[in-house]
N, C-alpha and C positions, 0 to 999 in steps of 0.2 A: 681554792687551795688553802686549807691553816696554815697558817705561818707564822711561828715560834720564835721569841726571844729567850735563847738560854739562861739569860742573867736573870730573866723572870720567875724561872720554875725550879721548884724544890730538887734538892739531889732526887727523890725519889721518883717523883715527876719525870727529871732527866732520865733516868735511868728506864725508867719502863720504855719512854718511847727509846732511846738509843736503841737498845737490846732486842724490842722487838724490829726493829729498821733497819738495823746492823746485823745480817743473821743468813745463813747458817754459820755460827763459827764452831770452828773443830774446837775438840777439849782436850787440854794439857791433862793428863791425870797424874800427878807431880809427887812420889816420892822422895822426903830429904830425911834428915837426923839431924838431931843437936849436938852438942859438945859431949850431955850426959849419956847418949845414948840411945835419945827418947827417939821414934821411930813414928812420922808421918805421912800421912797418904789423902790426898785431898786435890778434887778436880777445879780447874779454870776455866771459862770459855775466852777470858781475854787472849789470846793465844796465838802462833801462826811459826811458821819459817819464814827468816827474814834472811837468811843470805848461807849460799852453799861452799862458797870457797874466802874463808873457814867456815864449816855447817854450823850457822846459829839460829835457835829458835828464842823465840821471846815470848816471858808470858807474866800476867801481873796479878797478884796476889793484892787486890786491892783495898783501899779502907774500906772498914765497913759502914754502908753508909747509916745503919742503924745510932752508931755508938761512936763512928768515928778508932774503934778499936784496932789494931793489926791482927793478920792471924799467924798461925802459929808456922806456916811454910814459908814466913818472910823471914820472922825470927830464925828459925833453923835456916836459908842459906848464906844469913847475914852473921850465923855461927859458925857452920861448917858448912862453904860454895860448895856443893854438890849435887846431885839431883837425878833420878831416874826419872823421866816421860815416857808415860805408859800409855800407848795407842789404847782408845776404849772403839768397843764395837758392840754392836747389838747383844749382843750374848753378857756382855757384863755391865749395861748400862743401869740397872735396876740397883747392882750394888754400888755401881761408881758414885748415884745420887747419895748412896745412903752413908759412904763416907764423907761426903760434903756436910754431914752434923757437926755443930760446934760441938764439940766433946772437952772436957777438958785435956791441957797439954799431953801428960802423960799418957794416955789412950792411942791404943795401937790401933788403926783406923781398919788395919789388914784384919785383924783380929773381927772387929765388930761387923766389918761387910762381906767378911766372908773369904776373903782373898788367900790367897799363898803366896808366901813371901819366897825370893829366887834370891839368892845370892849373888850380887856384882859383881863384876871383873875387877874395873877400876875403881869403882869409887862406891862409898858405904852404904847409902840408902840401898835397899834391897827392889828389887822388880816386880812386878806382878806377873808371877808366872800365866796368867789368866789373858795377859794383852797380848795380841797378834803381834805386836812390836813394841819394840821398846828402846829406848835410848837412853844409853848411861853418858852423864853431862858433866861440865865443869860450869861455873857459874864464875863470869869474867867479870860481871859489874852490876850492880842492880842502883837502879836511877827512881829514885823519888821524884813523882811530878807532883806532889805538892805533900799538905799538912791537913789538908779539910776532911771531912766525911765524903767518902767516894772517890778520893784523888789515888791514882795507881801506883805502884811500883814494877818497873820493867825487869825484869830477871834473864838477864844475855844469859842463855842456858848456850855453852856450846859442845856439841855432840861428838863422843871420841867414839863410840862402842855401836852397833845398831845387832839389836838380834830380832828378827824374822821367824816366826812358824812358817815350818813349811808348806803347811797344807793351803796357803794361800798365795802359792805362786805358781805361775804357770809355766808352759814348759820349757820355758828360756831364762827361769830362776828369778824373775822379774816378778814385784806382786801387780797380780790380779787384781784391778777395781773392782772386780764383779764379787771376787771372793772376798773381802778383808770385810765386808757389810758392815763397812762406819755406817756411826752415829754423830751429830752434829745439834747443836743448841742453838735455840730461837728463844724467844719474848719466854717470859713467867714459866710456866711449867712444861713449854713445850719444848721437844726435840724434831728431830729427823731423821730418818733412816734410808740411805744410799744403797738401792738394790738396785739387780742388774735391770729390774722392769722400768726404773725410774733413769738411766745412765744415758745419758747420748753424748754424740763427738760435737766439736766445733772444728772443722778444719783451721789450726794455727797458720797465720803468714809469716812463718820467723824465716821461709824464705824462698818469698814469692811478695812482689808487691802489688797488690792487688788494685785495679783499677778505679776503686770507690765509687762509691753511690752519685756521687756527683757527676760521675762520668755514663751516666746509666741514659739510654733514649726516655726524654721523658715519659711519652706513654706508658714506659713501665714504672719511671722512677712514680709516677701521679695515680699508678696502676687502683683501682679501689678492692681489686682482690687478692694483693700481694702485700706484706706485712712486711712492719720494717726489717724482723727477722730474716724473710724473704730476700730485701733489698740487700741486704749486709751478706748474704749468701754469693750475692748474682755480683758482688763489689769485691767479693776475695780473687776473682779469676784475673789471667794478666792477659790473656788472648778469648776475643772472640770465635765463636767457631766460623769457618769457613762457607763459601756460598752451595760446594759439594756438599758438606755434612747437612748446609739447614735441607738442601735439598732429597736428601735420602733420608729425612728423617719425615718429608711430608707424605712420603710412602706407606709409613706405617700406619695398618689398616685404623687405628684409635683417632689416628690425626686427619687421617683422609676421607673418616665421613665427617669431623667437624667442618675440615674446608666445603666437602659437598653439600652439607645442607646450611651451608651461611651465605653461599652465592647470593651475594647484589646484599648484605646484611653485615657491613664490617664491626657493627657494634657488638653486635651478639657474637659473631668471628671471635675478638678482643676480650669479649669476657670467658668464652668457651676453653681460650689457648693458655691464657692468664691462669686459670684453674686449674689444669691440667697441669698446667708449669708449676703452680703451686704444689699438687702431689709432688711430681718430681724430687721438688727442694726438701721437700718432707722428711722423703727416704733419700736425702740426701746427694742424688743425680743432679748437679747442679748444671754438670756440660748438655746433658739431653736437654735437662730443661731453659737452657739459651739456645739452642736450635727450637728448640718450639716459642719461644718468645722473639725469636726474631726472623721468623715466617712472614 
């Protein structure tokens, strides 16, 4: 394994591997304005929600590590705290990059990449009428972690306004992950793109406590065809299944000829069931697949 001392390598050094290791991060696409007027639009990947009661998001407009310079979205909310984050998605990631050019201050960034400007409710930067969402912000604080090239500035953006296109919601007025087809930023020039072929669930235990891996019969915990993904599946449940269900489940014709042709051969039994239980977790059948692992 390399292993790296930070204090050793160049900001830029740092920065490539962070960025590629830290990743996918979503992008702030952050409209603000200055005192004069001047009207900016320019994406981040330092970014995220950090807390919903009050909705705050944070995102850092960072030094540049070229020149050690600031840009021009720190200047504007440290003139006028205000701030429109404009959800990007597939459909406008090609102009999102392209407002990400140093342009000089004055440069309407909308102008050059093509955007349309919306008008705000609350506060003056204007929207991109273009993003699937958008969030009109106040900017409660922005914290310098330091003075170098490459040191951040965190921008507590907090959220008064949210507007939603409709056609990415489903029909409980909830957005659709499948529809909103974010985009996401990885290392140097790459992104990502969250479609519904790529989307799967995690069962959450926010409330259910699951019995952990530790507590798993070892022959499966040590299983050689079950993946720790696997194990952390078979560790969410809080009950076993019962002696009736493993029993009605050795009925089914799939299971009952691996028991018939493993007679007097439990090794092969063990890895036959093992596999099988593995599809299961696959497609997500976590219950069937502990009645078949515990046959």
């Amino acid at each position: 394994m390399l292993t790296l001392k930070t204090s050793d390598l160049s900001p830029l050094e740092l920065q490539n591997y962070l960025q590629y290791a830290i990743a996918p991060r979503p992008i702030c696409f952050a409209s603000t304005i200055d005192k004069a007027g001047n009207i900016n639009l320019s994406p981040f990947s330092f970014f995220n929600l950090f807390s919903t009661n009050p909705p705050v998001c944070i995102f850092s407009p960072a030094r540049r590590v070229r020149d050690n310079t600031t840009k021009h979205t720190l200047q504007n909310v440290l003139e006028v705290p205000e701030c429109v984050i404009n959800v990007v998605n597939y459909d406008m990631v090609q102009q999102t990059s392209l407002a990400s050019v140093e342009y000089p201050k004055e440069t309407n960034e909308f102008k050059k990449a093509g955007f349309t400007e919306l008008e705000s409710e609350l506060v003056k930067p204007p929207r991109v009428a273009e993003a699937p969402v958008q969030f009109e912000c106040v900017v409660n604080q922005v914290i310098s972690l330091g003075k170098n090239a490459g040191a951040g500035n965190l921008v507590l953006a907090e959220i008064k306004l949210i507007h939603i296109k409709e056609e990415i919601l489903d029909e409980n007025g909830k957005i659709d992950q499948a529809k909103i087809n974010l985009v996401a930023r990885l290392g140097g020039d790459w992104y990502c793109r969250v479609t519904e072929n790529n989307l799967f669930r995690v069962a959450k235990p926010v409330k259910t406590m699951g019995i952990g891996v530790d507590a798993l019969p070892s022959a499966i915990k040590n299983s050689t065809i079950l993946t720790g993904n696997n194990l952390g599946q078979l560790g969410n449940v809080e009950t076993l299944p019962e002696g009736s269900e493993i029993e009605a489940v050795k009925q089914q014709s799939d299971i009952k000829k691996i028991l018939d042709s493993t007679i007097g051969d439990l090794y092969t039994r063990e890895i036959l069931l093992h596999s099988k239980a593995k599809v299961l977790l696959e497609n997500n059948d976590v219950i069937t697949a502990w009645k078949v692992l515990l046959i």
